[in-house]
N, C-alpha and C positions, 0 to 999 in steps of 0.2 A: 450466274451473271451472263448476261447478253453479249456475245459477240460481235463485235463493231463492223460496218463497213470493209470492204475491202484496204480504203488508207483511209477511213473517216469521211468526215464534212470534207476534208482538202480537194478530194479530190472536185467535186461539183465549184468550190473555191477557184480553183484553177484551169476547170475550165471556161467560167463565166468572164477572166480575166485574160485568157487566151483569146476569145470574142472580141474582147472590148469592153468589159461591163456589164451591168445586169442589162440594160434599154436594149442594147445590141443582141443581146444573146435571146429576150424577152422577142423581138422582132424574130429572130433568128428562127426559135422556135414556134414563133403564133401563140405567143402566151402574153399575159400581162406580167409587170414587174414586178407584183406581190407573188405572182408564181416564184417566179426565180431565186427571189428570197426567201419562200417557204422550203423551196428545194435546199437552199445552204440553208439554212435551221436543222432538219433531217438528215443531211449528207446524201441526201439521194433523191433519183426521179420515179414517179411513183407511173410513167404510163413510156411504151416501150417508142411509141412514136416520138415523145420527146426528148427524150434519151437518144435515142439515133442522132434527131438532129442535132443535138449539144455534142454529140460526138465526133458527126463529121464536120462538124465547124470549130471543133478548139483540138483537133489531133489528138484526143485522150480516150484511150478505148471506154467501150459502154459498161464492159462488166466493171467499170472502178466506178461507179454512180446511179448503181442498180441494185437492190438489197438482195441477200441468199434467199432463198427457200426457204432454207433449216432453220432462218432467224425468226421465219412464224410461228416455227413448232415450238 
């Protein structure tokens, strides 16, 4: 069985909603809105630059919305 996320989808959830929404967060980071919702489908951000910026803009550390390693193997 697959090992989940650090807290799951929630976490990427709760930082979109600490922004403002997906539009705000989508701006936030220079993505479009289908990104943001792909990100909450997955529970995570799949490129480190936009991870950062979802980070310092909703206060929730990066390693809660960034997948392990070990979850490749």
């Amino acid at each position: 069985m697959k090992r989940g996320k650090t807290t799951g989808p929630n976490a990427v959830i709760r930082a979109v909603a600490a922004i403002g929404g997906p539009t705000k967060a989508a701006r936030v980071c220079g993505v479009s809105n289908a990104a943001i919702h792909k990100w909450i489908q997955r529970g995570s951000v799949s490129l480190l630059k936009h991870a950062l910026r979802l980070s310092k803009a909703s206060g929730i550390p990066i390693e809660e919305f960034v997948g392990d390693e070990d979850e490749a193997n």
